[in-house]
N, C-alpha and C positions, 0 to 999 in steps of 0.2 A: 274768307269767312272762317269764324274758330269756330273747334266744334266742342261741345263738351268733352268733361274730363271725368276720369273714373276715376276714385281711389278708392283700398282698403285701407281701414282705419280701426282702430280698436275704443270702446266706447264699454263706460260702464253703467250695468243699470241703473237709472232713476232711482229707485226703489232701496234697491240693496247694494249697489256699486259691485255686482260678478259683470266680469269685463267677457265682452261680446266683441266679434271682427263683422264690420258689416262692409258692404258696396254701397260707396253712396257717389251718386252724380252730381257734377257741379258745370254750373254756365262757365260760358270763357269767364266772366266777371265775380265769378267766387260765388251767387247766389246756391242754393240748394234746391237741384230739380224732386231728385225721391231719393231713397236707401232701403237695401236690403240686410236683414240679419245672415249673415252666411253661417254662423253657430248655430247648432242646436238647443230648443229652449226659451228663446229670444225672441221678440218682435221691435218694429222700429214703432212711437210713438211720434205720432203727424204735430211737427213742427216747418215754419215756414222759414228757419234762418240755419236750423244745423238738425245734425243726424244727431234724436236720442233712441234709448233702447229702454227697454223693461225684461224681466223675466216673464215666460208664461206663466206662471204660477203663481204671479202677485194676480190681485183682485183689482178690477177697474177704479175700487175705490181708492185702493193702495199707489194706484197709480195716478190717479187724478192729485189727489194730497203730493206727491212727491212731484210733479210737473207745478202745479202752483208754489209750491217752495222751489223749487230751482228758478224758475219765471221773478221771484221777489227778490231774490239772492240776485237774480241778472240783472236786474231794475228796469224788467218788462213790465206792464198793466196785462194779467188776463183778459183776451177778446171777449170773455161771453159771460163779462162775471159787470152786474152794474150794482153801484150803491146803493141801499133805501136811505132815503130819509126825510 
């Protein structure tokens, strides 16, 4: 049986691109179990395929606008976003 795998990584904010060092876990299979920010200042932002980060300091708004720009950039669909019309 494999077991998961730890790695540090370096990641830059969403937001503003200041690079953070997190801990993030991954399955034998590459999936993304969680990640910690090990920098001060940082938090991880809840993604189900990779470890991102933001600054404490940006605003939830600041942070929501930069995760849907990277999500369109990556040619995801937002889960929680539906069209009117």
């Amino acid at each position: 049986m494999s077991e998961n795998k730890n790695a540090v990584e370096m990641h830059g904010c969403i937001v503003c691109a200041r690079i953070y060092t997190i801990l993030a876990i991954y399955t034998p299979d590459g999936g993304l179990v969680d990640c910690t920010v090990t920098s001060p200042g940082g938090h991880c932002v809840p993604d189900e395929h990779q470890p991102l980060v933001a600054c404490d300091t940006h605003t939830s708004d600041e942070i929501e606008a930069a995760y849907k720009r990277w999500q369109s950039r990556n040619g995801r669909e937002p889960d929680n976003e539906q069209e009117d019309e």
